[in-house]
Structures are given as C-alpha cells and as structure tokens.
N, C-alpha and C positions, 0 to 999 in steps of 0.2 A: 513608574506607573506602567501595569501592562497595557497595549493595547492590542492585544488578541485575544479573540472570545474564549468564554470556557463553554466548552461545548461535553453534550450527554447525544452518543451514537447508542440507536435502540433499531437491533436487526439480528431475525433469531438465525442465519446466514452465518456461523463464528467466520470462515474463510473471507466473505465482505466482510464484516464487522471488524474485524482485525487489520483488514487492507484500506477498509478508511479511514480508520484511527490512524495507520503509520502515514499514508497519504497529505491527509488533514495537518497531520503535527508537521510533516515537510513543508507544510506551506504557510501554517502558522505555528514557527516557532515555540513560539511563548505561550501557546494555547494548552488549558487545562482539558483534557479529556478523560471522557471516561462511559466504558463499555459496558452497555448492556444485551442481555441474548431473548428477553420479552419483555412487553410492556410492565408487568408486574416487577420485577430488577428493574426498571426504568425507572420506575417513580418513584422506587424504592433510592436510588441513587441520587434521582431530582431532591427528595427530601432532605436528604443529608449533604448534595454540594449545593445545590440551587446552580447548577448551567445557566447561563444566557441563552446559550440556542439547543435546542431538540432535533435531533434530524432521524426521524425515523418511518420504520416499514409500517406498512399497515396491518396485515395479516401474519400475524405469530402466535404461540401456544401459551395461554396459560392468562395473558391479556394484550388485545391486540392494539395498537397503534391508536388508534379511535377512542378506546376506552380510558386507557394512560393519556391522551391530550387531555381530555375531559375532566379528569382526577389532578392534572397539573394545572389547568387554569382554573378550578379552585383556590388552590393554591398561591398561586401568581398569576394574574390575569392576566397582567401581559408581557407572558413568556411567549419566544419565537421558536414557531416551530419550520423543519423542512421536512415536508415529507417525501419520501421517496417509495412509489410502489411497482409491481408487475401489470397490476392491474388497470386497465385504462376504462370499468366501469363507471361511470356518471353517477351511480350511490355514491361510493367512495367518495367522491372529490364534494360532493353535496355535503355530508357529514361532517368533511373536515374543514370544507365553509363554513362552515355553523360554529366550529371551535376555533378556528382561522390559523391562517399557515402564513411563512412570508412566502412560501416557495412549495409548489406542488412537482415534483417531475419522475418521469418514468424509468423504468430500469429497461435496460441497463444505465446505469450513470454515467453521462460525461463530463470526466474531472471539471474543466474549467467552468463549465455551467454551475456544478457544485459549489466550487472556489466562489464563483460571483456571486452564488446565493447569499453563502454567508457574508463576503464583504456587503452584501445590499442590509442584511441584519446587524452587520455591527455599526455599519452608517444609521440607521434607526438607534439603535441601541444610544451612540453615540450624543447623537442629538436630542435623545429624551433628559439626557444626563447634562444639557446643557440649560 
C-alpha cells in the first residue's frame, strides 16, 4: 500500500517547479507527482490523476492559483491544498480562506516547513480514510 501522497506542483517558475518536484520525491519516495506551469495545466492534470494534495502559486498566466482552487473543489471538495505565494497581501490569503488550504506560506520556501505541510495533509488525509 503506498503511503505517500500523490501530489500536483502548480508554479509558472519551471526552475522551482522542477526543484520541488525532485525535492518533494527526495523526501517522499513513493510519492506520485506531477507538474504543472499554470493553473489552467493544473486542473487540467487534477482532472485526469485526482492528487491528494495541490500545492500551489497564486499568481500565474493563463489561470491563477485562486481560480484552479475553485474549479478543483468542484470537483473534489475536499481536496488539500498548500499554497505558496510572493505575496503577503491580506486579499490573497482571504480568497483562499474561502476555498481553504491546509497551509498558506510565503516564498521563499523553507524545505522543512514545506515537508511538515504535507505530512500535517497526509495525517488528515489519513484519518478521513479511517
């Protein structure tokens, strides 16, 4: 049985995007990932794996971070998301209230806060499935 999340990275950043993804898989093995470079690729990817956890930017081209939550908890209502942004606006973080994150935190990222986000969503995840 796996027990590492399958995670969807959505950051239009390829350089991060790329260095979380190998990051993340260092740290969870067994963990399915997979990359996206805007929210519109995001959900488009959401659709067709269904990830457990979402961890993404807010602001990117084409649909941002906000708009892809929102179109995913249609979806799945209750998909986890983490977001990560540049921006320490109070809209921002209101917005994504409203759609709900398990983890809001700023960039730049530090690993192990990251690491603990998601173990804090697979421990949810975990115990819904109980």
């Amino acid at each position: 049985m796996r027990t590492d999340p399958s995670l969807l990275i959505v950051e239009d950043d390829r350089v991060i995007c790329d260095m979380l993804g190998k990051v993340i898989q260092k740290k969870f093995r067994d963990a399915a990932i997979y990359l996206a470079e805007n929210g519109r690729v995001g959900l488009y990817l959401y659709k067709v794996h269904t990830p457990e956890i979402v961890i993404t930017d807010i602001n990117m081209p084409e649909m941002d971070g906000i708009e892809m939550a929102a179109e995913i908890k249609l979806i799945q209502a209750d998909a986890r998301f983490i977001v990560m942004t540049a921006y320490s606006d109070k809209a921002y973080f209101e917005k994504f209230s409203e759609i709900g994150f398990c983890e809001y935190m700023l960039k730049p990222i530090v690993l192990p806060t990251l690491f603990a986000a998601i173990e804090r969503c697979v421990v949810e995840i975990t115990a819904e499935r109980q």
